[in-house]
N, C-alpha and C positions, 0 to 999 in steps of 0.2 A: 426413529432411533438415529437415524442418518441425519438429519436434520439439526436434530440435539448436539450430535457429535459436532458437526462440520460449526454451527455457533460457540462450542468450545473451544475447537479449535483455532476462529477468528479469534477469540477475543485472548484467548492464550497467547495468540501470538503478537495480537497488537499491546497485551501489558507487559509481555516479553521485549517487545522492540522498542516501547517507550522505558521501561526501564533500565534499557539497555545503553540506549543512546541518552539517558543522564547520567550512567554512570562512568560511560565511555568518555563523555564530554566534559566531564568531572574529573577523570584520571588523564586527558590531554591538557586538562589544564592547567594543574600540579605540575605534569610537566613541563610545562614554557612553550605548547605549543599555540603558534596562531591562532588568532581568533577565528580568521576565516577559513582554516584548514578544520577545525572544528566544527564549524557553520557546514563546510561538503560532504566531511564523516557523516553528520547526522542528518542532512539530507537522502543521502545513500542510503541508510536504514531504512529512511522514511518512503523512497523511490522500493527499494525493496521488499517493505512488507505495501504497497499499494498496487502494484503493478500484478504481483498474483491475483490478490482480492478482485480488482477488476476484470481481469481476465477471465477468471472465473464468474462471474454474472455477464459477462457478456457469451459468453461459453454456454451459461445457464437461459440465458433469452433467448439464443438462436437455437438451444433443443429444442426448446418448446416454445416455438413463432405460431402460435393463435391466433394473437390479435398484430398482425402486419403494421395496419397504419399507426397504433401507438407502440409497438415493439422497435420498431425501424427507428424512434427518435430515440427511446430506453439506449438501446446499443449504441445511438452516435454518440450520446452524453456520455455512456461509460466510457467508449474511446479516449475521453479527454485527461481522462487520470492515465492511463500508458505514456500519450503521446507526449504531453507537456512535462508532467513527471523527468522522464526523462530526456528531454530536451532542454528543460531548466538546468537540471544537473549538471 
């Protein structure tokens, strides 16, 4: 049940933040505002619904470290959506 929930809730929230950031980038640009101030609004969303998700499976790998030698690269690759993510930004 927890399993079910926690995929409703990804994907809730990723057609929440895709919908959200066309329609935000859509009312900035009615209003006259920059393109590329547009472009960082919806990176930000984007930075923001990514940076949980990851967290959380890397959260998820390290409770349950079974298999070491291929869990250790799982975890480094998820690291790379926080780090760049937000560094891009």
């Amino acid at each position: 049940l927890m399993n079910f929930l926690s995929r409703i809730l990804l994907w809730g929230s990723f057609i929440a933040t895709s919908v959200g950031v066309v329609w935000y980038s859509r009312e900035l640009k009615i209003n006259g505002t920059d393109s590329h101030l547009i472009a960082w609004f919806s990176a930000g969303a984007f930075v923001l619904l990514g940076f949980p998700i990851s967290m959380c499976g890397i959260i998820m790998h390290l409770r349950n470290y079974y298999q070491p030698n291929v869990q250790c690269y799982v975890v480094r690759i998820l690291w790379m959506v926080p780090i760049y993510s937000i560094e891009s930004w």
